[in-house]
N, C-alpha and C positions, 0 to 999 in steps of 0.2 A: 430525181432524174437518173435515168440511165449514161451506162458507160458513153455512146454515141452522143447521146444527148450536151453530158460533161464535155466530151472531145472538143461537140461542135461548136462551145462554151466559149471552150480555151482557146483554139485556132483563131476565132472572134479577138474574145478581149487580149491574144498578143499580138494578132496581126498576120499569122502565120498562113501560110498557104500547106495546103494538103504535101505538097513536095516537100518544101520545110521540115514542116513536122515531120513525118516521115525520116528524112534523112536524119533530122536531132534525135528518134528515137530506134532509129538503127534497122528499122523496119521497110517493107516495100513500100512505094507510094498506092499502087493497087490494092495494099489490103486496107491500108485507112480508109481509099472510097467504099470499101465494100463493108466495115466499119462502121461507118457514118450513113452509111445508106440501109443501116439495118440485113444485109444480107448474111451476114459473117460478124461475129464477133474475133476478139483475141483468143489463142490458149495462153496456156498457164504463161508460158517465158512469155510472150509481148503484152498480156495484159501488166506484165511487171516491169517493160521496159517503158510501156506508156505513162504508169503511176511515175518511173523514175524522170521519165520526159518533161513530165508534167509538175515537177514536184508536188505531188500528191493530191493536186486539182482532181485527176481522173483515177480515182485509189483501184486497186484491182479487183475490188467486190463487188465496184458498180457494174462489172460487166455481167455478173450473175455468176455461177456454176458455168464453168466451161467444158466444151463440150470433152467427153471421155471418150479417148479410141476402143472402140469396138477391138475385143481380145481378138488374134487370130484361133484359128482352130487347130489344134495337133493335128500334125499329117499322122494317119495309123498306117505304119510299115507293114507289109506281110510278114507274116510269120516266115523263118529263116527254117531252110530244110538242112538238114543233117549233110555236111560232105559225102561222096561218094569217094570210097577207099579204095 
């Protein structure tokens, strides 16, 4: 099973509602629906606030590889002209 999959596991067999959850794991209630609905996973910190939530029902590998930010790009400055004396 997947991370969503587990989630939807555990909100089942403890009774929890999406808000619940959420608030026990310190997270939005928005991003669990988007979560569980497969649009969005966790990053790193809430896939490990869920495992902590969850005591380790939903571990944080079930979510796969999370997603890595895209580096920014270096601004290139212009080149810097000589003071005029």
């Amino acid at each position: 099973m997947n991370g969503a999959e587990l989630l939807r596991h555990f909100l089942t067999a403890e009774k929890l509602s999406q808000a619940d959850f959420a608030a026990r794991a310190g997270v939005s209630t928005a991003s669990v629906s988007l979560w569980l609905a497969g649009v969005s996973r966790p990053g790193y910190d809430s896939a490990l606030l869920v495992q902590s939530a969850t005591g380790g029902a939903v571990p944080f590998v079930s979510w796969g590889a999370p997603p890595v930010p895209k580096p920014t790009a270096a601004k290139k400055s212009a080149p810097r002209r000589p003071r005029a004396a």
